[in-house]
N, C-alpha and C positions, 0 to 999 in steps of 0.2 A: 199869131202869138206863139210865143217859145212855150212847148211843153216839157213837164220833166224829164221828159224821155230825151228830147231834144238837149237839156243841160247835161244829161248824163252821156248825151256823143259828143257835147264840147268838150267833158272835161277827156274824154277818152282820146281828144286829138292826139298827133305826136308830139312827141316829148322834144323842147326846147333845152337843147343844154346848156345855153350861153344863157339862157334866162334862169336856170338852175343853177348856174354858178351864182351866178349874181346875187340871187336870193340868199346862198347860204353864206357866203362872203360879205355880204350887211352886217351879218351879225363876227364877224371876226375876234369882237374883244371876249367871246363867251369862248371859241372854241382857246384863244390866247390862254383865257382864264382857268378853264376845265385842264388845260396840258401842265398850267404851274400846279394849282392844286394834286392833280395826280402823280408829277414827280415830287414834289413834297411829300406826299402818303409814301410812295416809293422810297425815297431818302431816308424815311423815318422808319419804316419798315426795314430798309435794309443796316438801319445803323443801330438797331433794337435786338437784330435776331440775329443767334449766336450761329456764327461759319459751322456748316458739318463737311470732315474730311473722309477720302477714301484711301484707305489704307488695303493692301495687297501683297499677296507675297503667292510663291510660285513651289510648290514639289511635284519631284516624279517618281513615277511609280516603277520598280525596279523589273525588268522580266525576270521569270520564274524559270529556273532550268526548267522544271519537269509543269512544263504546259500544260493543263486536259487537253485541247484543242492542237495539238502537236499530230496527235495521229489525224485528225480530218485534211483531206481538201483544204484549200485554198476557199472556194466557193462554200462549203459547208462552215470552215472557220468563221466568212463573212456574215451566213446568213447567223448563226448560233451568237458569235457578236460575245467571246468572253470576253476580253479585253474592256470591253464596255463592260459588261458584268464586274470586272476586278475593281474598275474605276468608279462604279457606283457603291462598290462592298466598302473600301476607303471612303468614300465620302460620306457614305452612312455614318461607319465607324468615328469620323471627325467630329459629326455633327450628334453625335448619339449622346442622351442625357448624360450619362452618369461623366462622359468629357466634360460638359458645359456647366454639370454639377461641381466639376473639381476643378474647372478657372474662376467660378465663380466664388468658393473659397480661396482660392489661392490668392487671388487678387483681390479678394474683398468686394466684388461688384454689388454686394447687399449697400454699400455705402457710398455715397455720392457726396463731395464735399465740392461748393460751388464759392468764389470769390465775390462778394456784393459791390460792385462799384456804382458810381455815379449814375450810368446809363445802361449798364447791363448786367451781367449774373455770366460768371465766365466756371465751367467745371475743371475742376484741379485735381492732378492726378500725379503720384511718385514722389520725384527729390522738388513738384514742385508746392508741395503741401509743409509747411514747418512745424509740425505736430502730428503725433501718433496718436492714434483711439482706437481701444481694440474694444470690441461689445463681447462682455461675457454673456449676455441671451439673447435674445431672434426678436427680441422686442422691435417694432417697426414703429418708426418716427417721423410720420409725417409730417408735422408741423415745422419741424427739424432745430438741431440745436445752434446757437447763437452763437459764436467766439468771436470778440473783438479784443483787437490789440491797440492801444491809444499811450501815445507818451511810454510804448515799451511795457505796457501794464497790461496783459491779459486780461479777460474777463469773460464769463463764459455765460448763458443764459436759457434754462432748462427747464418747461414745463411752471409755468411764470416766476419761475423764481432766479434771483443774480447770484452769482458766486463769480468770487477773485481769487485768483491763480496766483500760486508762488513759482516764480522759473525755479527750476532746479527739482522741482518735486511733482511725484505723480499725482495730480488731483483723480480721486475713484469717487465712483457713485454706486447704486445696487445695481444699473445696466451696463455699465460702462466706466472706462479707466481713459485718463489721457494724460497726454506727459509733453510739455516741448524740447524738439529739439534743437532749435534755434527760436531765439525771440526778433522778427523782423525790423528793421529801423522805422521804415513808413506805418502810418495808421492802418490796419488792415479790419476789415470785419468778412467772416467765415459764418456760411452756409451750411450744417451738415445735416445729409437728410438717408436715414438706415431704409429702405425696404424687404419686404420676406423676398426667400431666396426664389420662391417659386417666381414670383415678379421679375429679378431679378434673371433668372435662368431666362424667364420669355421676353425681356428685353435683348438680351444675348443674342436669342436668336433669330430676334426681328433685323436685329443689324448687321447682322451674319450672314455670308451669301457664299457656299463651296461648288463651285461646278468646274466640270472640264472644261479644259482651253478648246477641245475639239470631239468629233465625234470617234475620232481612230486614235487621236494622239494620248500618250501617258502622262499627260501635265496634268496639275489641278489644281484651281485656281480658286484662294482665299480673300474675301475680300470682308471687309469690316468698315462700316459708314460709324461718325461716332464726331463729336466734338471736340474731343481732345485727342490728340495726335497719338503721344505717348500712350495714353489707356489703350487706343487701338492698334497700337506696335503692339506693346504687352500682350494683349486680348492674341492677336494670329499668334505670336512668337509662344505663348503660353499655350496654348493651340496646336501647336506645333511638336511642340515639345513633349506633351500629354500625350499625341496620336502616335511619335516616334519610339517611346517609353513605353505603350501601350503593345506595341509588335514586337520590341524587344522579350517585353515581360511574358507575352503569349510564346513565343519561342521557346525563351527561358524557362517554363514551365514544363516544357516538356523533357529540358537538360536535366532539371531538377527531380525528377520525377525518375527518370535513368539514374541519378547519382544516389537518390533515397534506393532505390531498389538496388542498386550493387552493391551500395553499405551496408543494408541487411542481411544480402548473401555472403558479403566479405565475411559478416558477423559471425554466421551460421555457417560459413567453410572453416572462419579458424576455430571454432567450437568442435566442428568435426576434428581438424588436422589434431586438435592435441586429444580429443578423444580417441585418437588413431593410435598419437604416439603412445597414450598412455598403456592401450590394450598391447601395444606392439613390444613394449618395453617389459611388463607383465608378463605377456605370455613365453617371451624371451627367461625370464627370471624362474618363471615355474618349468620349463622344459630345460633349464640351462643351455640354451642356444646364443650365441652371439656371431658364429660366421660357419654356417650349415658347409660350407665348403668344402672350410681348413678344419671343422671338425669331423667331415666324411672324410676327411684326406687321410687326419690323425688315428680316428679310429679303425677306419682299416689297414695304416701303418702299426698300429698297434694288434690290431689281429694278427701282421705278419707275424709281427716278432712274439705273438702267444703260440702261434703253431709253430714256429724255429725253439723256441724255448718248451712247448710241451715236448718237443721231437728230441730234444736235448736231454727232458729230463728221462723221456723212456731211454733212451739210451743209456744214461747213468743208472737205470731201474734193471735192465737189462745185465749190465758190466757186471754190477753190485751182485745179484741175484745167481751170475755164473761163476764169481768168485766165492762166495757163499757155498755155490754146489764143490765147485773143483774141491773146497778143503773139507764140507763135510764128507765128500768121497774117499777122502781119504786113507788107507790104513796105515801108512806109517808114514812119521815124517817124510815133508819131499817139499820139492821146491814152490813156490807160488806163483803166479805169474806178474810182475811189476809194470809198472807204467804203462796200463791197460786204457787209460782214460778218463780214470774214477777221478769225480772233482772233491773227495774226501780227503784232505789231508790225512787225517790221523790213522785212516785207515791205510792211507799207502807207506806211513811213517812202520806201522804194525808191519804188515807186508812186508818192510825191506828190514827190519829186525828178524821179523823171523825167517827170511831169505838167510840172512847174515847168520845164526844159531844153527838154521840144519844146515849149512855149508861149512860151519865150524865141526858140528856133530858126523858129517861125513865123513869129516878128513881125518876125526881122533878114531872112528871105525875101522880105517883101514890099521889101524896099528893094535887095537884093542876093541873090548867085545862089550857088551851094550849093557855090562854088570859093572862097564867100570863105572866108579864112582861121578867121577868125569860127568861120563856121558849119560848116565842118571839125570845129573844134576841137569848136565844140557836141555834131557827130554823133559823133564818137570817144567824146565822153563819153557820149552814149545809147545807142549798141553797149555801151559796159564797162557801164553801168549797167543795160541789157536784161538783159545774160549775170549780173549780180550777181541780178536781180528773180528772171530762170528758177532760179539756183543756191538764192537761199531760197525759193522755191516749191518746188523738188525735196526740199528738207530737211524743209519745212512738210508735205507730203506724206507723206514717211518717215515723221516724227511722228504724223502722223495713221491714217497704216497701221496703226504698230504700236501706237499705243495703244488701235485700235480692236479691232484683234487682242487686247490684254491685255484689255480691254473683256469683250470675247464669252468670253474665258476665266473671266473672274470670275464671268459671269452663266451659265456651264455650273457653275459651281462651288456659286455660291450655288442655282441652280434644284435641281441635287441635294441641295444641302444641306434648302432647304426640300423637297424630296420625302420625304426620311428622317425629317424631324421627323414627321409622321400616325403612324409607324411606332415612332419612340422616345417619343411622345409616351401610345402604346396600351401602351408596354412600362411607364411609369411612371407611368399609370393602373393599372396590372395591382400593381407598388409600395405605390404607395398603398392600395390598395385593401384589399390582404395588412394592410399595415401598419396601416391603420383599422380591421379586424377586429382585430389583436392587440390592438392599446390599447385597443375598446371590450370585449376579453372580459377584460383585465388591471383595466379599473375597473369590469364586474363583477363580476370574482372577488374584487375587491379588498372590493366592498361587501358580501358574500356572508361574506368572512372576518371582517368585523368584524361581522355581525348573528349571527356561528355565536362569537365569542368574547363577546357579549354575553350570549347563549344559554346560551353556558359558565358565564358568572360568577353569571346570574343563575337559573341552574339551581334548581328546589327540589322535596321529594321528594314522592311520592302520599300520602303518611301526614304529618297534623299533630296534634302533642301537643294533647289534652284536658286530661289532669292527670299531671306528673310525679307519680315513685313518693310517694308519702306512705303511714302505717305509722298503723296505730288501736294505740293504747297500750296495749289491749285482748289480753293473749296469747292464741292460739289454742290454746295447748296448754300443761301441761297445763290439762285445765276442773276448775276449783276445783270447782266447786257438784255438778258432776255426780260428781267423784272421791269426795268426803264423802258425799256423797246416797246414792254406792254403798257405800260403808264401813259407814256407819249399815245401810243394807238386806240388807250381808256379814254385819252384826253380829246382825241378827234372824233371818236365814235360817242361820246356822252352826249356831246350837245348837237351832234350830227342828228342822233337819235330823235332826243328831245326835237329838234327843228319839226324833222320829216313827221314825226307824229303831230305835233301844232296844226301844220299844214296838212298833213289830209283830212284832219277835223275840221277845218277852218269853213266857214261856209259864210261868211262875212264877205260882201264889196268892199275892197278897200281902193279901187282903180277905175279910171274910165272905161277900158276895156272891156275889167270885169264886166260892168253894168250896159254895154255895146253887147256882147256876149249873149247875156241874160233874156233878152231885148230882142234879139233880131229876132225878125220872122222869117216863117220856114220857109221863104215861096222857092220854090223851083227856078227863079233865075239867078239865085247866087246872087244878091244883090249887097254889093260892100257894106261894110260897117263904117262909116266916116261921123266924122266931130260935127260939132256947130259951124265950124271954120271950115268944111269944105275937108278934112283931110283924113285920108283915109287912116283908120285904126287896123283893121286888118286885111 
């Protein structure tokens, strides 16, 4: 008799594969069946769920004249690895909040407005939305609002309640405002649903992907996964733009910073320079200095001519002084001596009168005696005219005193004057000198400010675009061929499954063999399994 042992080495025989076909090809119409069902699931799936496209774009990172890594090696450059360092710094900086914070205003990404159609829910983004809504608070709207357009008639629907739209006018509420810019000709009904921005921000950056194109190369590579094409153009290219703006304004910062600091100093040089002038001008006024030169030059042309003219006038002191002696010496009339030098008119006018009286009084002497009447008369008049000669000689003298006196005064006057000038002349060298330093550091600060505003203007950033965002038309997701391929492969392997589990559960006869099988005994001569008829089963 068969023991258990003995069924469990029949069923362990070898494996019949033509008998294996066989079995699972009986049931042919299940696995037929299983393959339309699971491409139907597939078809239905892929005519339900919205395309996601991959959008990309390309910059690179600019080299820096002044390298760190310039002085190392070759080999030390590799191992230290800036270049990767720059290209990680950039891609931080892309990806860093306060960027993704200001696409996400700029763009409005808190707001997601979706087209309802028949079979699916399509997201609309730019010139392809015909209506503005801008939220005045952060309120988030999940359930979201309603707009339908029907026969050209707007309608909008808000936290269960209706409202109808006038075109032409901005409808507002206390969260929000909206306005058409166009009214569509077809029935349309609009999706809009607000999220917080932090939500917002982390869907950004879940669909966000910045990396190098390589591990040495300066590329970096933007790519943005997203349903709508255009929102993920906008998204890089707003991206782009932010990160460009970003390196400009960081440079810029430091132009500006140069330029606040020179126009301070500009400030406070021309504060000094008229402070300069003003002392310069002043001290000028109280010293009576205006060209220390031509007035060293004048004043000791003017000392000449006070020692030529005091020498002038002792001589005239002198002439006077000896004319004076010759007639008080005198004892009897005699002649004078004329045209001495004396710059006295009146006294040489006297002089040549009484020259002229005792020349007359000589000549009437030789004929007569000094009783004549005559010559009486003559010498009365050359006494009165002696005492008139001594009277302006005593004047001419006075004169001469004091104007020699005023003389020496002027030239004590001027000698100090020119003494002080070395001394005022060292003080407004000292002046100037202030004063040529502030004006040469005022036109260079001056050219300084305009090479640091040129710097400003023409500022431009480390990163130059390669290729703005552009989008292969090609959806990433879902994959057609691979969804089907797998449907068809769900549809052979379901009831494939199902079969092979039946059967090795199965412990039912359903066959003659089976029960041939079941049946034999163990004897040691291998003795065949045959039918009632003589024929052998195995």
């Amino acid at each position: 008799m068969s023991t258990p042992e003995n069924f469990t080495d029949l069923k362990n025989d070898p494996l019949d594969i033509v008998k294996e076909i066989r079995y699972y090809t009986f049931f042919w119409p299940w696995f037929l069946a299983s393959i339309f069902l699971m491409s139907v699931l597939a078809f239905v799936y892929l005519r339900y769920t919205s395309n996601t496209y991959a959008s990309t774009a390309i910059i690179q990172v600019k080299d820096a004249k002044s390298d760190p890594s310039s002085f190392l090696t070759p080999s030390a450059g590799a191992m230290f690895n800036f270049n990767r360092v720059k290209i990680d710094n950039f891609i931080t900086q892309i990806t860093s909040k306060p960027n993704l914070k200001n696409i996400v205003k700029a763009l409005d990404l808190q707001t997601n407005i979706y087209s309802v159609g028949r079979v699916k829910t399509t997201l609309n983004f730019g010139q392809d939305i015909p209506f503005e809504i801008d939220f005045k608070t952060d309120t988030i709207i999940k359930d979201g609002i309603i707009l339908k357009v029907q026969d050209e008639k707007p309608t909008l629907e808000f936290g269960n309640k209706a409202y109808t739209l006038t075109i032409g006018q901005t409808f507002e509420l206390e969260d929000f405002r909206l306005n058409f810019n166009k009214i569509p000709e077809d029935d349309l009904e609009f999706l809009i649903k607000r999220s917080s921005e932090t939500t917002a921000m982390a869907g950004l950056a879940q669909s966000l992907i910045v990396s190098s194109s390589s591990e040495e190369g300066d590329n970096i590579e933007i790519f943005v996964h997203g349903a709508n094409i255009k929102r993920n153009e906008a998204i890089i290219n707003s991206l782009i733009e932010t990160a460009l703006a970003d390196q400009v304004n960081e440079k810029r910062q430091i132009y500006a910073l140069s330029i606040d600091f020179i126009n301070r100093r500009l400030a406070s040089i021309v504060n000094e320079i008229d402070s300069l002038s003003l002392k310069t001008t002043g001290f000028k006024s109280n010293n009576l200095i205006f060209s220390p030169e031509a007035q060293t030059t004048n004043a000791l042309s003017s000392l000449t001519d006070l020692e030529q003219e005091k020498f002038n006038l002792t001589t005239q002191l002198q002439l006077a002084r000896s004319l004076q002696q010759n007639l008080q010496s005198q004892s009897n009339f005699s002649l004078l001596p004329s045209n001495i030098g004396i710059n006295s008119g009146n006294v040489n006018e006297l002089v040549v009168a009484y020259n002229t009286l005792v020349l007359e009084r000589n000549g009437l002497l030789s004929g007569a005696t000094e009783r004549n009447p005559i010559i009486v008369q003559l010498s009365t008049q050359l006494t009165d005219l002696k005492k008139n000669i001594l009277s302006s000689i005593d004047n001419y003298l006075d004169n001469l005193e004091t104007s020699l006196t005023r003389y020496k005064e002027f030239k004590n006057t001027t000698s100090t004057q020119v003494a002080k000038i070395p001394k005022l002349e060292a003080t407004l060298l000292a002046f100037e000198r202030k004063f040529q330093i502030a004006e040469n550091l005022y036109l260079f600060l001056l050219q300084k400010r305009e090479e640091a505003s040129i710097s400003y203007e023409a500022t431009l950033p480390d990163t130059r675009v390669i290729n703005y965002a552009y989008t292969n038309p090609a959806p990433v997701a879902p994959k057609r061929s691979i969804i089907l391929l797998g449907a068809v492969l769900l549809g052979l392997l379901l009831p494939f499954g199902v079969l092979y589990i039946l059967k090795i559960t199965d412990s039912k006869i359903h066959t003659r063999e089976d029960l041939c099988l079941l049946y034999t005994s163990d004897a040691a001569d291998d003795t065949p399994c045959v039918d009632l008829g003589g024929r052998r089963i195995i």
